[in-house]
Every structure is written in structure tokens, then in C-alpha cells.
C-alpha positions in Angstrom: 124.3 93.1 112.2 121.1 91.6 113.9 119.2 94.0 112.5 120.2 93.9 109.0 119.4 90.1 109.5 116.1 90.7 110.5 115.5 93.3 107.4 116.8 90.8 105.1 114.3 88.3 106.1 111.9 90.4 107.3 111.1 93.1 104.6 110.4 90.6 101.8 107.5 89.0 104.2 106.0 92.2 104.7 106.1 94.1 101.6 102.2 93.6 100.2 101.2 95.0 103.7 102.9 98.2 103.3 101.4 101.2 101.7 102.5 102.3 98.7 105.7 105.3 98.9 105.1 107.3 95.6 103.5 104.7 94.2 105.8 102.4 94.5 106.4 99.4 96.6 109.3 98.1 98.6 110.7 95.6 95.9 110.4 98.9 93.6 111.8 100.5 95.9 114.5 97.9 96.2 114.7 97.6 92.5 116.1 101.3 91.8 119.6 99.7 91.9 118.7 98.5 88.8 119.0 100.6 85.1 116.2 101.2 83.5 112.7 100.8 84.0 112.4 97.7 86.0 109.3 94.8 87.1 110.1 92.7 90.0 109.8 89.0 88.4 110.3 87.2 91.9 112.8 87.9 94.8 115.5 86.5 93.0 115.2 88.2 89.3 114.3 91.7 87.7 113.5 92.5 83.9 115.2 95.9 83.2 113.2 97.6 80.5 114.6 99.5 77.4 112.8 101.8 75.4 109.5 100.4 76.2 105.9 102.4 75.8 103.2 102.6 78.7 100.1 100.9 77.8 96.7 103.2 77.7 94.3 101.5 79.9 90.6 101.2 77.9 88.1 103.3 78.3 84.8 102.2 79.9 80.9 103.3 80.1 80.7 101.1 84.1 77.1 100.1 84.2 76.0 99.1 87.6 73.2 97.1 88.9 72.0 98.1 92.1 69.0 96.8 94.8 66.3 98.5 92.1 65.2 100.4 95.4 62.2 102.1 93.1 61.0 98.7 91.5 61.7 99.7 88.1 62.8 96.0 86.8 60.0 93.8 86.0 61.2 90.7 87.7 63.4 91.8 89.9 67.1 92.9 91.0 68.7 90.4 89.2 66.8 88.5 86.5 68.3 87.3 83.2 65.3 89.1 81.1 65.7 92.0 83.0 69.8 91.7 82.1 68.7 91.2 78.7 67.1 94.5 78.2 70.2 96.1 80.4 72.4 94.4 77.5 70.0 95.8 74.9 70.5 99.1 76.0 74.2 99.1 76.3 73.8 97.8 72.6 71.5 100.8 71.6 74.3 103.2 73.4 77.0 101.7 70.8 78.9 99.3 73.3 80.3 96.8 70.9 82.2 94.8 73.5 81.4 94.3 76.9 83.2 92.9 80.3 80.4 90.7 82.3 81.4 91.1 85.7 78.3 89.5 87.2 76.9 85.6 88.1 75.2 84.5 85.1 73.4 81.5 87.5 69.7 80.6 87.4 69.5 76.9 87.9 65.6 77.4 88.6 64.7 79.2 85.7 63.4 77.5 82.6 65.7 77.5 79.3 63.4 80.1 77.4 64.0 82.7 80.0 67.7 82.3 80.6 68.8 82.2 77.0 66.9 85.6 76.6 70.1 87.3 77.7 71.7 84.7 75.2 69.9 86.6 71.9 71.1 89.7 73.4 74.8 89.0 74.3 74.9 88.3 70.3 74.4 91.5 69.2 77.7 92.4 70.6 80.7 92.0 68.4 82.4 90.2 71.8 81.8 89.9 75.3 83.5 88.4 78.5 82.3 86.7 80.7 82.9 85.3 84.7 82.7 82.2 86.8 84.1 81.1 89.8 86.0 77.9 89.6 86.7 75.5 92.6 88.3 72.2 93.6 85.9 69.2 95.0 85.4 65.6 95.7 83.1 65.3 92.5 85.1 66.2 89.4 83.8 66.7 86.7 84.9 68.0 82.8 85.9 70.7 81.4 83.0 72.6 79.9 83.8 73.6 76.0 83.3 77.3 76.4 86.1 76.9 79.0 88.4 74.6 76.8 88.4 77.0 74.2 89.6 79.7 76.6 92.7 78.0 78.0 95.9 76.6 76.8 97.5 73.5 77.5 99.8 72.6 80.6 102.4 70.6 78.7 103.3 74.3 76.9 103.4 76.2 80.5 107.3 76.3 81.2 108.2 76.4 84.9 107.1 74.3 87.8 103.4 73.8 87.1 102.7 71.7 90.2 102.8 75.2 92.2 99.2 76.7 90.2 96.0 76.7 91.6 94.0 73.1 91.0 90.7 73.3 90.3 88.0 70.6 88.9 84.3 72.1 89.0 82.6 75.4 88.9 80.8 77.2 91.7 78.0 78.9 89.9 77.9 77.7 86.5 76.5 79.6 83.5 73.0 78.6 82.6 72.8 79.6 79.6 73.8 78.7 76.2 77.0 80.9 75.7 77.4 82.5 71.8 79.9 82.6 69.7 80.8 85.2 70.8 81.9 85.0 74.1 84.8 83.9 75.9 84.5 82.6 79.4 87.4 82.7 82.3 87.1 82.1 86.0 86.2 85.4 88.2 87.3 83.7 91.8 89.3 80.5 93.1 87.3 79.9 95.5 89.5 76.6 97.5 92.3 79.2 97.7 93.0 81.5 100.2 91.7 85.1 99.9 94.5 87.5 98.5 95.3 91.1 97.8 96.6 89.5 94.5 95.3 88.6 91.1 94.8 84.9 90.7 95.4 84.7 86.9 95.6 80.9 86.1 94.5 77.5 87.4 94.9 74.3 86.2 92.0 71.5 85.1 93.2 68.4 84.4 96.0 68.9 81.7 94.3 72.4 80.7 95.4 75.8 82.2 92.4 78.1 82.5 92.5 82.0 82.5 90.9 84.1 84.3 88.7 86.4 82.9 90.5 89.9 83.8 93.4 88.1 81.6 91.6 87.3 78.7 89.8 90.8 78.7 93.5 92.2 78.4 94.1 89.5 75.7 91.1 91.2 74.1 92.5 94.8 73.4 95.7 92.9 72.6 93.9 91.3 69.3 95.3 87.9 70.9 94.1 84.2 71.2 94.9 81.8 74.4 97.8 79.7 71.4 99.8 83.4 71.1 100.0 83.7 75.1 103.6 83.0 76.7 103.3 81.7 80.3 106.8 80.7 82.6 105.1 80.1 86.0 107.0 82.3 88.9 108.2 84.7 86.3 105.8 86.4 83.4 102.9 85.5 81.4 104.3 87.1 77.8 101.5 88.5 76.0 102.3 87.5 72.6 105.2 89.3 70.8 103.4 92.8 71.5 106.2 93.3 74.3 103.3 93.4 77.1 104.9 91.2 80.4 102.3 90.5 83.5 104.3 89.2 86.1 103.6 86.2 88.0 104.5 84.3 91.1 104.9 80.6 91.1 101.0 80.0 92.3 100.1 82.5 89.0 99.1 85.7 90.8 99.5 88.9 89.7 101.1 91.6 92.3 99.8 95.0 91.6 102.0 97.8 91.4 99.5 100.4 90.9 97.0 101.6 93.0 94.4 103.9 90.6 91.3 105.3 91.7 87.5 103.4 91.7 85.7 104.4 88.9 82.0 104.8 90.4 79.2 103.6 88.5 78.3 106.1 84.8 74.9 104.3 84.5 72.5 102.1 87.3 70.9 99.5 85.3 67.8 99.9 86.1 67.3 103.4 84.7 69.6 102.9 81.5 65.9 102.8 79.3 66.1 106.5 79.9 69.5 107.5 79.3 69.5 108.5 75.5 73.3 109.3 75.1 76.0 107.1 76.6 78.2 109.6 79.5 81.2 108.1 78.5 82.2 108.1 74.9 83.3 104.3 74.5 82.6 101.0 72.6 83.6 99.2 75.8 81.5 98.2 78.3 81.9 96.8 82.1 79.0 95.4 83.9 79.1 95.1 87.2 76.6 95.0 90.6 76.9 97.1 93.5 74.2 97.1 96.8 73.0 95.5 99.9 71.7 92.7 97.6 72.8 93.0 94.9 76.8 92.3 96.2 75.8 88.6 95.7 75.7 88.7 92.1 79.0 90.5 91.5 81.7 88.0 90.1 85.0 90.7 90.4 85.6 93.1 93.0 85.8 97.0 91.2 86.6 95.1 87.8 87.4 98.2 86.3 90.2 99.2 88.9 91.9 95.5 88.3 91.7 95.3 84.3 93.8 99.0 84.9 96.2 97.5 87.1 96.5 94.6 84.1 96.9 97.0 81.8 99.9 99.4 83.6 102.3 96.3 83.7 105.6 96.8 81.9 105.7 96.8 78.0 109.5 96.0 76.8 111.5 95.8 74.2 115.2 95.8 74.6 115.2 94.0 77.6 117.9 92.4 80.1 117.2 90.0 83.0 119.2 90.7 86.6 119.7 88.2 88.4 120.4 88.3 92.6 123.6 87.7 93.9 124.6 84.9 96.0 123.5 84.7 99.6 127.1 84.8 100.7 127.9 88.2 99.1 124.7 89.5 100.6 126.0 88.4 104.0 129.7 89.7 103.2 128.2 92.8 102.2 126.1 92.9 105.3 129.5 92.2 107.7 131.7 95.0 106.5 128.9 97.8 106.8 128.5 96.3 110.2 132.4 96.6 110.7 132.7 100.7 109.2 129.6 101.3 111.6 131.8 100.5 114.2 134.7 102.7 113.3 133.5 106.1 114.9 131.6 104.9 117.9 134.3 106.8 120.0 133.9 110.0 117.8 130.8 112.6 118.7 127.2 111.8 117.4 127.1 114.1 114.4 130.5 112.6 113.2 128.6 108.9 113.7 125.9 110.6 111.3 127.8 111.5 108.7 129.6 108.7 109.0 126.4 106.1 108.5 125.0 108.4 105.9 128.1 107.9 103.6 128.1 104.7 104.1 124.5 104.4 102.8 125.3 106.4 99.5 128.1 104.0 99.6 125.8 100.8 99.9 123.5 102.8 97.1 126.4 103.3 94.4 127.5 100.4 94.9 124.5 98.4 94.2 124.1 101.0 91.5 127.4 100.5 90.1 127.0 96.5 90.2 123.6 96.0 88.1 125.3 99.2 85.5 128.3 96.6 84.7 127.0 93.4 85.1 123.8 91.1 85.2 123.4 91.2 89.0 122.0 93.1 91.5 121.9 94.0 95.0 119.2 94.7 97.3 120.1 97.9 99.7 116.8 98.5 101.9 117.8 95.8 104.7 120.6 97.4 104.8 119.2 101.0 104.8 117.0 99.8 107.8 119.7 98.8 109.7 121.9 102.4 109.1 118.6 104.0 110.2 118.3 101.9 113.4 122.0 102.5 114.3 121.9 106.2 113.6 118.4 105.9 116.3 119.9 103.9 119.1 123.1 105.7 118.7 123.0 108.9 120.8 121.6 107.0 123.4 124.4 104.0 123.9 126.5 107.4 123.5 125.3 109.3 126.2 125.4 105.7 128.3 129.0 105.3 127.7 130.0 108.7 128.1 128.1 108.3 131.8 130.0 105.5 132.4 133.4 106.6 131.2 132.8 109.9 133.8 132.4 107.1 136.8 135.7 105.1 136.2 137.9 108.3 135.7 136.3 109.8 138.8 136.4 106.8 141.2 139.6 105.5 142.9 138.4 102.5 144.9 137.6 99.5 143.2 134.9 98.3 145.7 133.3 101.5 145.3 133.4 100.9 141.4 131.6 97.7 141.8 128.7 99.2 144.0 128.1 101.6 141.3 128.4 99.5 138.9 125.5 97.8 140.5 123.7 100.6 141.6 123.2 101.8 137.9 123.0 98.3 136.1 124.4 99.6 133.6 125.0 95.8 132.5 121.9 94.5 132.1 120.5 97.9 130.3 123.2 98.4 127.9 125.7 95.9 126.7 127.9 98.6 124.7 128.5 100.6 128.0 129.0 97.1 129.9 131.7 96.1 127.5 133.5 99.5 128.0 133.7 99.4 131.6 134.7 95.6 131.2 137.6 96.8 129.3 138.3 99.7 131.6 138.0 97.5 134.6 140.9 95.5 133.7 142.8 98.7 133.0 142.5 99.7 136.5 143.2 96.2 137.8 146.4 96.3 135.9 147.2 99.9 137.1 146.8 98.9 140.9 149.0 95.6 140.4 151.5 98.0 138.8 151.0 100.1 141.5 151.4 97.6 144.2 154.3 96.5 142.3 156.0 99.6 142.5 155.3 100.3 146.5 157.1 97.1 147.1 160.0 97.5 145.3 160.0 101.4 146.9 159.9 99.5 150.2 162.5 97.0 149.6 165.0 99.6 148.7 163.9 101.8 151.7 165.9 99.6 154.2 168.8 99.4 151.7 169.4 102.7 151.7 169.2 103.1 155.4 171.7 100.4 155.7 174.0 102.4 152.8 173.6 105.4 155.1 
């Protein structure tokens, strides 16, 4: 019973810290009680999908800048006219939309020089782009290309006090941002570092969206007005059927774990390269190096827009809800009890015994979410089956040792000395209960014992005296 407590509150806590088991987490895991395919919405709810299609995740051509070990930019590792001709290139190599994944900060350049990567972002038919967002002392407003990007708080449902605030940016854009372009933030950099997906933050009375989200908006043909967001649930990507979910702070859990994409093209040499490697219209630009590290805005970009694009897609779906705490507890009690019902019988029968219970606990969970709206979870309890089918043979063997002493022993005081002698007590309460119990047995046996010598006695002189 202790341990299936400890499960219940502990496997929950520690599920984002466990590998992956085929691809699958513990609240997957958890979840295949549930018909259907299934997304885990928050500990206390599931979305059961019917019928749904997988998303394809885009295509990219990754172009990576890197230190520029052989000196081949002009003005260095990480210049905006240098970027420019990058963007040029990517142009001339038929990317029609590109992901930014990069800084776009030079507060000490002149206007001229940063809005050179400004006349080239335009020849793209669309672009994203990144920047980190934090909350200060010094507030300031929104910027427009920001605004435009975000949706307004009053039409988030849920409990929007739990998001992300934020009020200035870490490393604004300078430059003039086109048409067309959409800016999200890349980083929240007054939170707390995460192996999750920050995905909104609130400004005032505006919720902003990060970057990786609009990106996936992008492919979706969708603006910020079409978006669905229920903090602690889903963010509904218009009525395409697509479902992120979200926890109550708007992060995004990942599910799947694909592979890095390493770099198709290093910026610095893409003036040579006369036919794009990877047959695409989209483009990701990131930076990768010693140096060049300081510029990236997303960590592997490319790897996270995937892991945006594998979430659910539904259509006929139906929303489970948890049961009650008490019925969890109930549940947990009576496997607890049936555990207890062979612990005289040998260790294989005490195996069998625990492993039907565990189908049991399965199909029953099964059976629960198959004809109503609830479901179960069964690991915690899985756990604690596993730990008692462990410890088992060896409280076995302990009792059985025990069990030997009191049959063979006639004298109480000796009992005692080995009783103490082995400390059986203090290393195994099971065995210390049993030879409690069979204690009092034997204390009951000599009284009955003693009983009967005197009343043999008593009647001894009698019949003399009848004699």
C-alpha cells in the first residue's frame, strides 16, 4: 500500500526525467487504458482521438552559420550584410519561405547597413522571425510587428494568470521588419530553463506567440484570430483538427524525440553551392560554433518545429476525464488486500497470483474508459505489483526460517534468546508479526498445558483415596 502511494505521487513528478520506452512516455504509457489514439491534456484529462491523420512535418534546406574559420565573409561571422547575401542565396536556391532562427541585434550599426538584410528578407514570399522576450523594471510597449503577431487575452479561456509575463525584449530587432514577416519570441528569458516548449506569454492585455508556433501556423495557412487557446489544456489550431497541448504556464511537452538534422549548407560557402541539396521551398537558418552559438535564437529549430508538427490531429474526438481520488485510493486498498491472500502459498503461486491481478488492474482500467468518460491510471499500481513480486521471496524465505524455529523449540526462554539472537524484529516486520502470532499460540498451549497437569494432579490423590 506504501508503495503504490509513493507511485501515485511519485511517477507524475518524475515523468519528463525518464527516457522515452518505445517512444512513448509514462503518461502515454499510462494513457493506453484509454481507446483510441490518445494526447495527455494535463494529469487530470485525455483527448481520445478518432479517425484522425498524422501530420507530415515540412521539409527543410537547414543553412548553418558557423565561426567562418577560413575568413570567407567580408565583415565577419555574423554581420547583417554578410546575412544579406546568405538570404540572397537561399533566394537564388528557390527558398520562398524561410524560419530565422538567429539574433537579428546590431544596436551599433548604422540604419543603412542593418536594413540591407531588410531588401533581402523581401524577396521572400514570407519569413519568420525570433526574439527573446523578458520581464523588467522598465516596461515598455508592445512593438507593432509583435502586436500583429498575437491575440488578445480577454479571448484565451482558462486561468490566464498562470502564463508567462513578460514586458520588454532582450535583443530587439534593429531593423525595419517587411511586410512580410511575422515576429514571435525565441526564449523567455525570466523563466526558468525547461526541457519544454514555452509557447505563449502575456504583454499587457496581448498574448504573444512564440515563433516555433507561428511557423506551424504558417503551413497551416492560419492567422493569430483563427487560433483556439484554453490555457492547461490545448491551443486548437483553427478548425484544421491540429491540437498542441499545453500546460497551465503554456508549454508544450514533447512526445517525440526525432533525430537532429545536421546542417545541408554553412553559410559562408552557400555563393558556391549552385543547386539546393535538399529539394524544398522552405528554409531554416540557424548558427552553430564556438562563436557563433551566441547568435543562435532556438536550440536545433528544426528538431522542435517536428515535434510541433507530430502532435495529435482529430476529428471525432471524446474527452476522459480522471476519476475521483477516493476510487483511486479504493482501487489501490483492494489490490493491496488480494496481494495479501497467498502470502502463505509458495513463491511462484504469489507470482501468478500478482501477475493476474495486474491484467486484472489493466482490463479494468481498460474496460472503464471503453464504457464511460473516465479513466484510470494503472502504472502506480504496476510499480507496486512489481515491488511486491521483488521483496517477496525474501520475506518468504524469512518467515519460513522463523516458522522452522518455533516448531522446533520447546522452551519459551530459549525462544526469546533466539528471537534476539536473529533480530528478526527489527529486519523484517512480516516475519516479526508471524512469530508474534505464534508466540501467543504457545503461550496459550502451555497454560492449557499447565491447566491440564493440575487437574491430572488433583485427581491423582482422589483416586488413591477411591483405592
Amino acid at each position: 500500500m506504501m508503495v503504490a502511494l509513493l507511485g501515485y505521487f511519485l511517477l507524475p513528478r518524475v515523468q519528463q526525467y525518464v527516457p522515452l520506452v518505445q517512444g512513448k512516455s509514462l503518461a502515454q504509457w499510462d494513457a493506453l487504458v484509454v481507446p483510441n489514439e490518445t494526447t495527455i491534456l494535463s494529469d487530470r484529462e485525455i483527448l481520445s482521438q478518432k479517425g484522425g491523420v498524422v501530420s507530415v512535418p515540412p521539409r527543410y534546406l537547414v543553412c548553418s552559420i558557423d565561426d567562418d574559420p577560413d575568413g570567407t565573409n567580408a565583415y565577419g561571422i555574423y554581420d547583417p550584410t554578410d546575412l544579406a547575401v546568405t538570404v540572397k542565396n537561399l533566394v537564388r536556391l528557390e527558398t520562398k519561405h524561410l524560419f530565422l532562427g538567429t539574433h537579428l541585434h546590431w544596436p551599433d550599426l548604422p540604419d543603412v547597413e542593418n536594413n540591407t538584410l531588410n531588401s533581402q528578407l523581401e524577396l521572400l514570399e514570407s519569413c519568420i522571425l525570433s526574439t527573446p522576450l523578458r520581464r523588467t523594471a522598465d516596461a515598455r510597449e508592445i512593438p507593432q510587428y509583435l502586436l500583429d503577431s498575437s491575440v488578445a487575452l480577454e479571448d484565451v479561456m482558462g486561468n490566464t494568470r498562470t502564463l508567462p509575463r513578460v514586458n520588454n525584449l532582450s535583443l530587439a530587432p534593429t531593423l525595419k521588419i517587411p511586410n512580410n514577416c511575422k515576429v514571435g519570441f525565441s526564449q523567455l528569458e525570466s523563466e526558468p530553463e525547461t526541457v519544454n516548449i514555452p509557447l505563449l506569454a502575456v504583454w499587457g492585455e496581448r498574448v504573444i506567440l512564440s515563433s516555433l508556433l507561428l511557423e506551424r501556423m504558417h503551413h497551416l495557412n492560419l492567422s493569430p484570430e483563427e487560433i483556439q487557446v484554453t490555457t492547461g489544456k490545448f491551443i486548437s489550431l483553427g478548425d484544421t483538427g491540429n491540437v498542441i497541448p499545453i500546460d497551465d504556464f503554456g508549454y508544450f511537452s514533447p512526445t517525440e524525440n526525432p533525430a537532429l538534422v545536421e546542417p545541408h549548407i554553412i553559410s559562408a560557402n552557400i555563393t558556391s553551392v549552385k543547386k539546393a541539396p535538399v529539394g524544398s521551398e522552405n528554409a531554416v537558418l540557424t548558427a552553430s560554433g564556438v562563436k557563433a552559438d551566441d547568435y543562435r535564437a532556438i536550440e536545433s529549430p528544426v528538431k522542435q518545429l517536428t515535434q510541433l508538427t507530430l502532435t495529435p490531429v482529430y476529428q471525432d474526438t471524446v474527452n476522459y476525464r480522471r476519476i475521483w481520488w477516493w476510487a483511486e485510493l479504493a482501487l489501490a486498498i483492494v489490490v493491496a488486500f488480494l496481494l495479501t491472500l497467498p502470502v502463505r502459498k509458495s513463491v511462484f503461486s504469489f507470482w501468478l497470483w500478482s501477475l493476474a491481478i495486474g491484467a486484472g488492474v489493466f482490463l479494468g482500467c481498460r474496460r472503464l474508459s471503453m464504457e464511460t468518460v473516465y479513466y484510470s491510471p494503472y502504472l502506480y499500481l504496476m510499480f507496486a505489483i512489481l515491488v511486491c513480486m521483488i521483496v517477496f521471496p525474501f520475506l518468504k524465505r524469512r518467515a519460513n526460517f522463523i516458522h522452522e524455529l518455533i516448531e522446533n523449540q520447546h522452551d519459551l526462554g530459549d525462544l526469546s534468546s533466539l528471537y534476539k539472537q536473529e533480530t528478526f524484529a527489527t529486519k523484517d516486520l512480516t516475519a516479526a508479526k508471524l512469530s508474534a502470532r505464534d508466540r501467543k499460540k504457545l503461550r496459550k498451549q502451555r497454560r492449557r498445558e499447565k491447566r491440564q497437569k493440575k487437574k491430572q494432579q488433583k485427581a491423582q490423590p482422589k483416586h488413591k483415596a477411591d483405592q
